[in-house]
N, C-alpha and C positions, 0 to 999 in steps of 0.2 A: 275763760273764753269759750267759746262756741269750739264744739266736736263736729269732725264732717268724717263718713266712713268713707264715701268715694270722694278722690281729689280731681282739681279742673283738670281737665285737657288732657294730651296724650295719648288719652286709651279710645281703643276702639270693640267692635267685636267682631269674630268673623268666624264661617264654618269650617266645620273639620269633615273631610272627605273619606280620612284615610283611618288603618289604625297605626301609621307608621309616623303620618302628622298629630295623632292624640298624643304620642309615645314626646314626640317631639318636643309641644306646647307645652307637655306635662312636666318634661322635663325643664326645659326654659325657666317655665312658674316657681321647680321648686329649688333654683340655684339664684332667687331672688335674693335671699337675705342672706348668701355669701355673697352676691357682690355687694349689698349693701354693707359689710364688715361684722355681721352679726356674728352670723357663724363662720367652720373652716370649712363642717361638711354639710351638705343641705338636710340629712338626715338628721342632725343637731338638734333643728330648730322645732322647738315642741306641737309649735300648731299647722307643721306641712305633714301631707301625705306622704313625703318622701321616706316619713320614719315607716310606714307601713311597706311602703315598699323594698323598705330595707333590710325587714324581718323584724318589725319591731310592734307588734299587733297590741302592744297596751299604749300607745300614743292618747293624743286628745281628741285624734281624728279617727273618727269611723268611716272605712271602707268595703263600700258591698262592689263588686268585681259583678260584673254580667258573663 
């Protein structure tokens, strides 16, 4: 079968004003695949940022901080 990386509907985009709504959004995003049943802790999941911001700076995610 055919692969799709973005799925229909649902999503939207919208701007971040604040660093208190980045902090927010950031978080939201990275508590996705505990609720989806993946993981327990968002830190877990090998391809979120969450691991970095956890202390865990050899993830698969690279994080450059402004």
């Amino acid at each position: 079968g055919d692969s799709h990386f973005w799925q229909t509907g649902g999503g939207y985009d919208r701007n971040i004003y604040s660093r208190e709504e980045m902090v927010e959004k950031r978080a939201y995003i990275h508590l996705n695949p505990v609720r989806r049943g993946l993981v327990e802790n968002d830190h877990e999941w090998p391809w979120s940022s969450a691991r970095w911001y956890y202390g865990n700076r050899d993830g698969l995610i690279v994080i450059t901080e402004l």
